[in-house]
N, C-alpha and C positions, 0 to 999 in steps of 0.2 A: 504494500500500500504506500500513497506517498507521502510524506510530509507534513504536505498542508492539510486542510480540513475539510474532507468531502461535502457537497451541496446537502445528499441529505443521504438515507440507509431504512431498506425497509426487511422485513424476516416474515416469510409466507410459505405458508402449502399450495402448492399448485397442483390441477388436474395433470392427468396427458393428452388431455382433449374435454370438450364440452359436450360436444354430441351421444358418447357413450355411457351406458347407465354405469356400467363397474371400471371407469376409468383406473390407471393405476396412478399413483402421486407421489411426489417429490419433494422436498424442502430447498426453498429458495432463496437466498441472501443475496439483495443489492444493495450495493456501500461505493457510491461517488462514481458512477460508468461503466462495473463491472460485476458480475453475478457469480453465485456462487450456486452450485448445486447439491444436492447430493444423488444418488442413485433412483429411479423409480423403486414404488414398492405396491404392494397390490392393494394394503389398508393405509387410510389417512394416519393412524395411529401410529403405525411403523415411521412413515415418513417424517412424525413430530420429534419421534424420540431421536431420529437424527440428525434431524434441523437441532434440535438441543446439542446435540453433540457436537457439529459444524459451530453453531454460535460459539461455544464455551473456546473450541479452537479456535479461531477468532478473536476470541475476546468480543463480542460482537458488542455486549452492553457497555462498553467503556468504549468503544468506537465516539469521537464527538463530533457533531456535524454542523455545519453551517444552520443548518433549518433549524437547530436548537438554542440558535443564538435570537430566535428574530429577526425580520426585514431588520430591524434598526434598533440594536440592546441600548442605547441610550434614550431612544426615545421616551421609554417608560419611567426611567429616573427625573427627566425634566418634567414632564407633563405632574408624576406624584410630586413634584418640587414646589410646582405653580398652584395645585390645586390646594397645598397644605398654605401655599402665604396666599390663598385668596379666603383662606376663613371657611369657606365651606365643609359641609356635613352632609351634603347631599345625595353624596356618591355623582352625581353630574360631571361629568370632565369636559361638558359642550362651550364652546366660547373660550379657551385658555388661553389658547394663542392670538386672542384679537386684541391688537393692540389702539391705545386712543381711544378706545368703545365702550359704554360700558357693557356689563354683561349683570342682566339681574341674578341674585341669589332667590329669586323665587318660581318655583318650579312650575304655576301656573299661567303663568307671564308666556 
């Protein structure tokens, strides 16, 4: 894997097709462009307990991903910054950023 931080990573069962009633299935790991397989097997059951076994090799839950950051991890600090100095208790975060305006604290406004 490389370095930097994949965009995002997901861990799923997959069929080996939709069409058929007793498809056989597979456990699937994608992490930043590239998948991970493990072998078909004829029950979904099988298939979990070795997608468990790929993750753990992996490390799959300590993998950290872009998408776990947020579009924008600071946004959420300034915005909880602005609503705690504007006195509010209303849970409302609408209006924070308007600047020169006022913005009423009353919620039927």
């Amino acid at each position: 894997m490389s370095a930097s931080k994949p965009t995002q990573k997901t861990s799923q069962i997959l069929p080996s097709c939709y069409h058929l009633k007793n498809p056989e299935y597979t456990g699937s790991i994608y992490v930043g462009g590239k998948v991970y397989q493990t072998p078909y097997f004829s029950t979904k059951e099988e298939a979990e307990l070795e997608l468990r076994c790929l993750e753990k090799t992996m490390s799959y839950e300590m993998i950290e991903t872009l998408e776990m950051e947020g579009m924008y991890p600071e946004r959420a600090t300034i915005m909880e910054e602005k609503y705690q100095a504007s006195g509010r208790t209303d849970g409302l975060y609408t209006g924070l950023n308007m600047r020169d305006v006022s913005v009423s604290n009353n919620a039927t406004d």
